[in-house]
C-alpha positions in Angstrom: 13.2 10.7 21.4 13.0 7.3 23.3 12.8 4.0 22.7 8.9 4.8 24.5 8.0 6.9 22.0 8.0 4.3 19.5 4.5 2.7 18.8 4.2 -0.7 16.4 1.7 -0.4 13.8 0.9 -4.7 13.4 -1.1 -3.7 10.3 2.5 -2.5 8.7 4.6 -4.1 10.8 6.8 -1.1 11.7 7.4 1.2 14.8 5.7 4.2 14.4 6.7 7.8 16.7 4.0 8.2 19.2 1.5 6.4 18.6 0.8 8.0 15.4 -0.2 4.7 13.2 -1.4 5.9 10.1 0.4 8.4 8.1 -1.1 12.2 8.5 -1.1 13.3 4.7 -3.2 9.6 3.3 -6.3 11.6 4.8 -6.6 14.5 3.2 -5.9 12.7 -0.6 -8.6 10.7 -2.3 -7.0 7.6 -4.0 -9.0 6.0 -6.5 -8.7 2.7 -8.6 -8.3 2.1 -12.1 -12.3 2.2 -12.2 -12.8 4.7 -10.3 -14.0 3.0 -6.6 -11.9 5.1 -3.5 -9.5 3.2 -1.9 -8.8 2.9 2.1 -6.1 1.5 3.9 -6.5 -2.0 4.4 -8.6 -3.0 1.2 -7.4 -4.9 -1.1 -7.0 -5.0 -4.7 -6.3 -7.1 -7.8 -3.8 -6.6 -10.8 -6.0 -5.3 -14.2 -2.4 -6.5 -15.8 1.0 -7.7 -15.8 3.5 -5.6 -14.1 7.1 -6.1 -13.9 9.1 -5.2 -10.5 12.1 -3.6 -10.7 14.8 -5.0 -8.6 13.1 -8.1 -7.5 13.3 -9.4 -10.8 9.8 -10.8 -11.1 6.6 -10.5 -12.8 3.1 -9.8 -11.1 0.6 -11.7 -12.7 -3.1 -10.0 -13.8 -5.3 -11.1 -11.2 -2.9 -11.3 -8.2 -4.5 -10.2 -4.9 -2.4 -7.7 -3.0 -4.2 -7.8 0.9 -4.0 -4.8 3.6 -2.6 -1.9 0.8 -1.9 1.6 2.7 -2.7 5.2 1.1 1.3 6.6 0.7 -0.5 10.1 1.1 -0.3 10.7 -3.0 -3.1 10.3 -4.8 -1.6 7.4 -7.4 0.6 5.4 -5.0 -0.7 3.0 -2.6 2.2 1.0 -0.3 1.7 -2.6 0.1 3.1 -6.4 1.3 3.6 -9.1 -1.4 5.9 -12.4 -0.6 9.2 -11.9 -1.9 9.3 -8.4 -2.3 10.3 -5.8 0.2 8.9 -2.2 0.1 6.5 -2.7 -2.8 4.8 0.3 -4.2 2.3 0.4 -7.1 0.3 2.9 -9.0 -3.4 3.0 -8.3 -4.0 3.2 -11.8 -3.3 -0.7 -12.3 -5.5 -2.1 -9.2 -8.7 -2.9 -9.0 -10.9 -2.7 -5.3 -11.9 -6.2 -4.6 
């Protein structure tokens, strides 16, 4: 593979082969909320409670908003951005659609 076969994704902010931007296996699993509402990529969600982060050494607050979260392709992880921490992942069963 080449450099050209390398496609970046500006919603993630990664290079992606071929022009492939979202992950294949996020379609075929429904992710739901902690109320039940089905998720997407690119909604966002708020904290129903405190969650510490391992290895950032942190606490996320009830109530934060997470913006732009992206279906991981199992059905109670969702990938997202937060300041400060790199490579967040949380479990679906803790956000709320906003």
């Amino acid at each position: 593979m080449s450099d050209e076969d390398f496609v970046y994704d500006e919603a993630t902010g990664e290079w992606v082969p071929g022009g492939s931007a979202a992950p294949v296996a996020s379609s075929d699993v429904e992710v739901r909320d902690a109320v039940g509402n089905l998720l997407a990529d690119g909604d966002q969600v708020t904290l129903i409670k405190d969650l510490k982060v391992k290895g950032a050494g942190q606490t996320l607050k009830r109530g934060t908003l997470i913006k732009s979260i992206r279906l991981t392709g199992d059905e109670q992880e969702i990938d997202c951005r937060y300041d400060g921490i790199k490579g967040l992942v949380l479990r679906a069963e803790f956000v709320r659609k906003r």
